[in-house]
N, C-alpha and C positions, 0 to 999 in steps of 0.2 A: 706330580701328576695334576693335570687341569683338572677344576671342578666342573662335574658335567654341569648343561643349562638346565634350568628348567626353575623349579619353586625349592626353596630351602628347605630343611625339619626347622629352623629355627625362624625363619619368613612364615611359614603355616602356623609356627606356634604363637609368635608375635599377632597375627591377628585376630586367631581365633581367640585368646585369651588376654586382649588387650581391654585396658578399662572402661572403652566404649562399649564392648560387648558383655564384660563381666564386670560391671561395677562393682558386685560385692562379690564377698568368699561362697563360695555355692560348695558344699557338700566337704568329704576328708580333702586337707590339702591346706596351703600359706598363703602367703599373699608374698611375693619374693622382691625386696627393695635392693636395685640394684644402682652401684654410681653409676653418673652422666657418659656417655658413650659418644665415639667420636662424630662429627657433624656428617651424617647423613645414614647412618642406621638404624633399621628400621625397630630397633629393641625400643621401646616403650620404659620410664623409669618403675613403673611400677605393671608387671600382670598378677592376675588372681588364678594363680597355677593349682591344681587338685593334685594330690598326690596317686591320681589317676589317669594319664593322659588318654583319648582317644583322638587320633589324628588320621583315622581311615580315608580312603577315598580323596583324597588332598591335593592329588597331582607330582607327591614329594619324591623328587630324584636324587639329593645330597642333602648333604648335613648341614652345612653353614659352618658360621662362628663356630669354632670347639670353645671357646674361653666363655661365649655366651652361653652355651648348652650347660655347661658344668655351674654358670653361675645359677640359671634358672630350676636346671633339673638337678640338683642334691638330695631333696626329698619325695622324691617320683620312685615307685615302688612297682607302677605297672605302665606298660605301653604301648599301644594298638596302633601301628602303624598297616593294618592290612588295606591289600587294594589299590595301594600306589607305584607306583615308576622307579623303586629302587633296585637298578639291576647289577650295584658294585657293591661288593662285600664293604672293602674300606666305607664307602660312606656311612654303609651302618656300623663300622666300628669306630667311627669316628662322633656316633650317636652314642652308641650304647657303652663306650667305655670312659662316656663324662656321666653317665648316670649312675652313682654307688651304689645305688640301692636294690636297683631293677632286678626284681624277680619273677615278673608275667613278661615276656615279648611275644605280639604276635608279628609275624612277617608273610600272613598269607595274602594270596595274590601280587608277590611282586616279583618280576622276571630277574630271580635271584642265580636259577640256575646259564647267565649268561657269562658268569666270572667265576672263579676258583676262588673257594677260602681259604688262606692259608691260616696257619695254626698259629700266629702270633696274632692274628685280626681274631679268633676263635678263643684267645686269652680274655678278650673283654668282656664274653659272657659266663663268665665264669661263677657268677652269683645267680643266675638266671636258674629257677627250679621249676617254672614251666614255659617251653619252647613252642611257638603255633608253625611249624610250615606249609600247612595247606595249602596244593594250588601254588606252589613254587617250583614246582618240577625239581625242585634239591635232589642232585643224585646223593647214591649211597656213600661215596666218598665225601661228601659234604658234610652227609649225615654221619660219618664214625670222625670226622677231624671235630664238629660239636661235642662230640661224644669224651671225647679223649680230653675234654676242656672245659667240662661242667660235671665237676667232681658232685655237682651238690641237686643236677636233674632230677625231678620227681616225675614230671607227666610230658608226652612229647606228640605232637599232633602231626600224623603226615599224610592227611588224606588227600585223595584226588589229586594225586602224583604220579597216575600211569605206571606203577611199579606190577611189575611182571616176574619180578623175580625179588630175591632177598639176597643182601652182600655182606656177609659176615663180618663184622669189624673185628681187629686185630685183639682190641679188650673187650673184656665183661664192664658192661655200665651196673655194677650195682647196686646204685640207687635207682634206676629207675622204676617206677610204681604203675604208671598208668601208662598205655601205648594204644594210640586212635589212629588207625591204619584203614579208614572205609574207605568203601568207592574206587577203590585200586582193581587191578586185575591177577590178585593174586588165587590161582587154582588151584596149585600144587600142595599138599601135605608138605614136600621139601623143604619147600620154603618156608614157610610159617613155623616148621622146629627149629630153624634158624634164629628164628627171635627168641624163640625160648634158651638158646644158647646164648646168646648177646644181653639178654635180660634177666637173669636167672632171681628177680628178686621183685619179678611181675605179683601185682594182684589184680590186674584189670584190662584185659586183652580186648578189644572194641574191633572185628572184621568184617561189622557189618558189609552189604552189598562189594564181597568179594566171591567170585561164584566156585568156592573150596566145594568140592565134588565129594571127599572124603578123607579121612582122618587113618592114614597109613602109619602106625606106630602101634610095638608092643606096649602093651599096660604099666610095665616097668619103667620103660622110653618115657614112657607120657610122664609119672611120679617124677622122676627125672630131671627132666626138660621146664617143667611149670612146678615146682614143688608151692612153690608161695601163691598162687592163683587162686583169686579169689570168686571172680566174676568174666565171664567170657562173653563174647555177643556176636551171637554169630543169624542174625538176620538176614533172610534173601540173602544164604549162600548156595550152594548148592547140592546138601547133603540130602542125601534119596533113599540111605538105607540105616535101622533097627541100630544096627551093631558101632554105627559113629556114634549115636548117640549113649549107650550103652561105654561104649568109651573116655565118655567126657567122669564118668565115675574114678578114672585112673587117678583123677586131678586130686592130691590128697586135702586141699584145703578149698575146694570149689563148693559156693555157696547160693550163688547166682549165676542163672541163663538166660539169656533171651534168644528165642529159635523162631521167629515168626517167618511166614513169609517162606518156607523152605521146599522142595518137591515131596519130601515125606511126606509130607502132610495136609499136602493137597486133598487128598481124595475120603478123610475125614471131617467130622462135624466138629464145631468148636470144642462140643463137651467132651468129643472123645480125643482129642488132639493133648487136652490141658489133661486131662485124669491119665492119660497114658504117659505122656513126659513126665508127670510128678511122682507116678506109680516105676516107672524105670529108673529115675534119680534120685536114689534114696535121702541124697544125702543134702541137697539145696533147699533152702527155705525162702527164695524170691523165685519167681519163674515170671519172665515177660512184665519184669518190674509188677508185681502182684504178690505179697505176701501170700507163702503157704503155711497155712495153719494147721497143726495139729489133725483136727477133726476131718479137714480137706482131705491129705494126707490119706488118713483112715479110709474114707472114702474112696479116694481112687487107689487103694491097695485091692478094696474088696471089687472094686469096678474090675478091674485090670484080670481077678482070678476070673471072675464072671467071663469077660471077655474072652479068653482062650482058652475057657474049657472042653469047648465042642471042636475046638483043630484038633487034625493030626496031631499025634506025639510030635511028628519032626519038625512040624512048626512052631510047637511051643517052647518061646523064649527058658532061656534059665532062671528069668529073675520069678517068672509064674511057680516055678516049683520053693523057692525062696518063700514067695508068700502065701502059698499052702501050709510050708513046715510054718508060718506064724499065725495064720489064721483057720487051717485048715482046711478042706472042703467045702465051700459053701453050695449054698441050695441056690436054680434060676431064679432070681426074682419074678414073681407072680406080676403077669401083666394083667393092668389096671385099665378098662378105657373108660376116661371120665369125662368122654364127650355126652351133650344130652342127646338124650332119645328124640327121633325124629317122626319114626311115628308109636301107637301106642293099638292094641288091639283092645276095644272096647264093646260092653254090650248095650244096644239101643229096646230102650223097652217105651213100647207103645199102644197103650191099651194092652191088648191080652197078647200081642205080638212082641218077641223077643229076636230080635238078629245081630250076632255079631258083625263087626265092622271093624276096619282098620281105617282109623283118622289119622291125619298129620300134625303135628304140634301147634307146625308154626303158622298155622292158618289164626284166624278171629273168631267169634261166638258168630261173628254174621255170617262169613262163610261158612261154617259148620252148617250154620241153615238151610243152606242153597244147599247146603251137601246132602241134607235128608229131605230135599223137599219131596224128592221122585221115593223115598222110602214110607213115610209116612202120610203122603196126600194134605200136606200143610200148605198153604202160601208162607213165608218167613215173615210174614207181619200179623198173624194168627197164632203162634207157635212159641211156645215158652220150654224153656229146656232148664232140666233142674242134671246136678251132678253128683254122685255119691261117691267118695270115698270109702272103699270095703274096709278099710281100716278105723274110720271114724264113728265114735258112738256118738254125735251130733246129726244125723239123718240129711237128706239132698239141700247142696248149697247151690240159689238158683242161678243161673249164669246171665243175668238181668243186661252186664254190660255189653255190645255188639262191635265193641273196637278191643274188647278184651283180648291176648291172646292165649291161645288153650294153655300151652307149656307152664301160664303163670297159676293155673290152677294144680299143679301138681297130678294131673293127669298119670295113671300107672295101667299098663297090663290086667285086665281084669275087672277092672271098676265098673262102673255104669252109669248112661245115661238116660236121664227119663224126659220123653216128650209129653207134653202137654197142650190141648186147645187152648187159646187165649178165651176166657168165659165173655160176651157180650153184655 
């Protein structure tokens, strides 16, 4: 087979890691001494290789040399080739099966789904325990010939791959741990117990921004299908009703949720979105990447009874009767408003004249002036106002400042204020 054109993995690797750009050893990794090479290849005798390649965005359509790759890459452990031009399996296994070691590959962004992998090219990643295909459009055939050929998969990335449907691979992968499937257009319930068929040794299901409507499966189905599930993430999908979520409890070892972003929960306030999720999920102790504590918990157990005690019987959930038999019946909390008073009903005494008034707070000692001038027959530059607190056995304190504002005087209901002539 002709190598395609384009830039080599081992042309990118050679310059970017050539001694002119890395003089020295920078970070984990060797310095790899390789013998003299034949006259006009661009291998350099010595590069300062990391035992962590990123080679992103590069332009790389082939492999190059296999003798040079296996000499340079021995101790290469991870390898970021996303975002470039390789759309032939061979070349990448003409990369990946001189590197022994490689256990990170990413291969997103490259027009991989334009050639068929067959299962002898899918033998070379056989050591690989975390897979990136994002943005490769890899069909599901692609995805169960990996499958069948990395006995030793832990975490597997396939987001934003257009998938619309799920395709059951012929085996269980069970090693896999971690599955990042966002950004897909998966709806269906159908689909998604699929994976829990195909993965049955899942702790870490990632579905974000797939617009799943709702969660169709018995309680039992669900124990089932996810027994090892530890964390789910189901972000801006599409769930709208009490009883999905209510479901996610089936999951016998589910510990972590994240549900932001969903239609449920639109038409709630933050505090009652987070007290209601934590007060339905007995059983998780992260919610939205946020520790739940204990005392939170408690909290929105007692929020939650509060909440639906004034429905209908036939609206209230089951779990409200669950936390009655632990907490009982509690009493409405007493509502508190602890905004300040705005205005204050006071009495003005002037000379042998007494008239109540209602003042505003938020006015100053000098408007208050202008406000009795028409009561008392004062100019406000004649007129001296003293204020008593009915509570205080210290007698009238005089209100001397005219930028003061009233509120800071403690001003209450009932108090009094005395006008007086300024003496000449």
């Amino acid at each position: 087979m002709d190598q395609p054109s384009g830039r080599s993995f081992m042309q990118v690797l050679c310059e970017k890691y050539s001694p002119e750009n890395f003089p020295y050893r920078r970070g984990p990794g060797m310095g790899v001494h390789v013998p003299a090479t034949p006259q006009g290849s661009p291998m350099k005798d010595r590069l300062n290789l990391p035992s962590v390649l990123v080679l992103n965005s590069c332009g790389i359509t082939c492999a190059g040399d296999e003798n040079e790759i296996a000499a340079f890459c021995a101790h290469v452990f991870e390898l970021d080739l996303s975002d470039n031009k390789l759309q032939d399996w061979h070349e990448v296994n003409k990369i990946v099966s001189n590197v022994p070691h490689l256990e990170f590959l990413n291969l997103s962004s490259n027009p991989l789904s334009l050639s068929v992998l067959e299962r002898r090219c899918a033998g070379s990643f056989a050591g690989v325990r975390k897979l990136v295909l994002n943005n490769s459009k890899a069909s599901w055939e692609t995805v169960h010939t990996i499958l069948q050929e990395l006995p030793d998969l832990e975490e597997l990335f396939l987001c934003l791959n257009d998938y619309e449907t799920v395709s059951c691979s012929p085996v269980c992968c069970q090693s896999l741990k971690l599955l990042h499937i966002t950004d897909n257009n998966l709806q269906d319930w159908t689909e998604i117990r699929k994976l829990g068929i195909m993965f049955p040794s899942l702790d870490t299901l990632i579905l974000a921004n797939n617009n799943l409507t709702t969660i169709e499966e018995s309680e039992d189905s669900l124990a089932r299908l996810f027994p090892n599930l530890r964390s789910i993430n189901l972000h801006k999908s599409g769930l709208h009703c009490w009883e999905d979520i209510d479901k996610l409890n089936s999951f016998p070892k589910l510990e972590e949720v994240k549900l932001l972003g969903i239609p449920l929960l639109q038409s709630y306030t933050t505090e009652e979105r987070r007290k209601l999720l934590i007060a339905r999920l007995p059983s998780i102790t992260k919610l939205n990447g946020s520790i739940v504590a204990d005392g939170e918990r408690e909290d929105s157990e007692r929020f939650f009874i509060r909440y639906y005690m004034e429905f209908p019987e036939e609206e209230v959930p089951f779990r409200y009767h669950e936390l009655v038999t632990k907490y009982g019946k509690l009493e409405p909390l007493a509502v508190v408003d602890l905004r300040p008073q705005s205005s204050v009903k006071v009495e003005v005494h002037f000379q042998d004249k007494v008239e109540e008034m209602s003042i505003r707070l938020d006015q100053t000692v000098a408007e208050l002036k202008k406000h009795l001038k028409t009561v008392v027959q004062l100019s406000t530059s004649n007129m001296l106002l003293f204020y008593l607190d009915q509570e205080t056995p210290f007698g009238p304190e005089e209100m001397k400042y005219s930028s003061r504002a009233l509120h800071s005087y403690g001003i209450r209901d009932g108090d009094k204020i005395y006008v007086e002539p300024r003496m000449k």
